[in-house]
N, C-alpha and C positions, 0 to 999 in steps of 0.2 A: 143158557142163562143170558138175559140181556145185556147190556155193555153197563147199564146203570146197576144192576147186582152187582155187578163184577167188580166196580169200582168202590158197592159200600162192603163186599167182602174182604177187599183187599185194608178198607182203612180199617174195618175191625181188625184184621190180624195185624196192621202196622201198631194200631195203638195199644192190643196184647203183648205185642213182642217190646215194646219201649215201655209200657209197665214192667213187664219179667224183668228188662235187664237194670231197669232203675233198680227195683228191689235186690236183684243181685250185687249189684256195685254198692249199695248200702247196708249190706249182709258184709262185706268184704272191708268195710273201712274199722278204721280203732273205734272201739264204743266206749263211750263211757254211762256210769249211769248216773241218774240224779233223781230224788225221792222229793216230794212238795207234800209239807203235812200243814195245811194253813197257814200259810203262813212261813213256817219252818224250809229251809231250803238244807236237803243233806245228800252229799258234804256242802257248803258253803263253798268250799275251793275245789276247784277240778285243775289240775297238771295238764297237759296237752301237748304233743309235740307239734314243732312251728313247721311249716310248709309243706303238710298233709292233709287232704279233707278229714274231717271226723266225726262220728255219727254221736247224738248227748241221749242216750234213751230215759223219759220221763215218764213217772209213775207217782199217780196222785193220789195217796197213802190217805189223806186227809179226809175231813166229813163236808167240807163245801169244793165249790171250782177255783181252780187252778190256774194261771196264767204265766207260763216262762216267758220273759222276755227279756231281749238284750237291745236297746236300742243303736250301739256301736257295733254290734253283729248283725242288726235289720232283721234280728227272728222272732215270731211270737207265736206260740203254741199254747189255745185254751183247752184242759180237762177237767171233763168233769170227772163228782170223786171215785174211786176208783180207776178210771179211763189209765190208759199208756199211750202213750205214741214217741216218738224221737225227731229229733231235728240234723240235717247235714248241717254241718259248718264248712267251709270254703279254707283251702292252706290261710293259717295265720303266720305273722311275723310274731315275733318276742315279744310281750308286755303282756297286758292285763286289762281283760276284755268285762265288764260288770255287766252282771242280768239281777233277777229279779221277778218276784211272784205280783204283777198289777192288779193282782185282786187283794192284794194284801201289803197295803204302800207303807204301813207301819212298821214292818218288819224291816230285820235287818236282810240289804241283798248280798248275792254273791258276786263268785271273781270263777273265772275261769283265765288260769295263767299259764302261756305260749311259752316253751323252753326249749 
């Protein structure tokens, strides 16, 4: 095998193995979940404990796209309807962190709150 194989085999398996263990380490953290129906954010409030990462898994129940966003936690996740996906969050301190569905600004948004 040439040395230029050698080298795109090795970054495929570098970038398999730090995909596997991203998904593991995000299998392994507190999940919470949260449901977006147009609008509708539920629960409204998510508990969380403060200075752990934590995984919010979102599922868009709804008949249009979805947008979770928190601009004081720097996350935004678009689904479309039916889609899932989840976001890590980064250890928080104590308070009260607001998100919110950007495709739907009329609504009331949420609180996810650090204890």
């Amino acid at each position: 095998m040439s040395l230029s194989k050698v080298r795109k085999v090795r970054l495929i398996l570098s970038a398999a193995l730090l995909a596997a263990s991203s998904m593991a380490l995000a299998a392994d953290l507190p999940t919470f979940k949260l449901e977006m129906q147009d609008g509708k954010l539920i629960p409204p409030r998510i508990e969380v404990p403060t200075g752990q990462r934590i995984k919010i898994e979102i599922h868009n129940i709804g008949k249009s796209a979805a947008e979770f966003e928190s601009i004081e936690l720097r996350k935004e996740k678009v689904l479309a309807p039916g889609a899932q996906s989840f976001v890590v969050i980064a250890p928080l301190r104590a308070g009260e962190y607001k998100f919110f569905d950007d495709f739907h600004l009329n609504m009331p948004q949420g609180v996810i709150v650090a204890k």
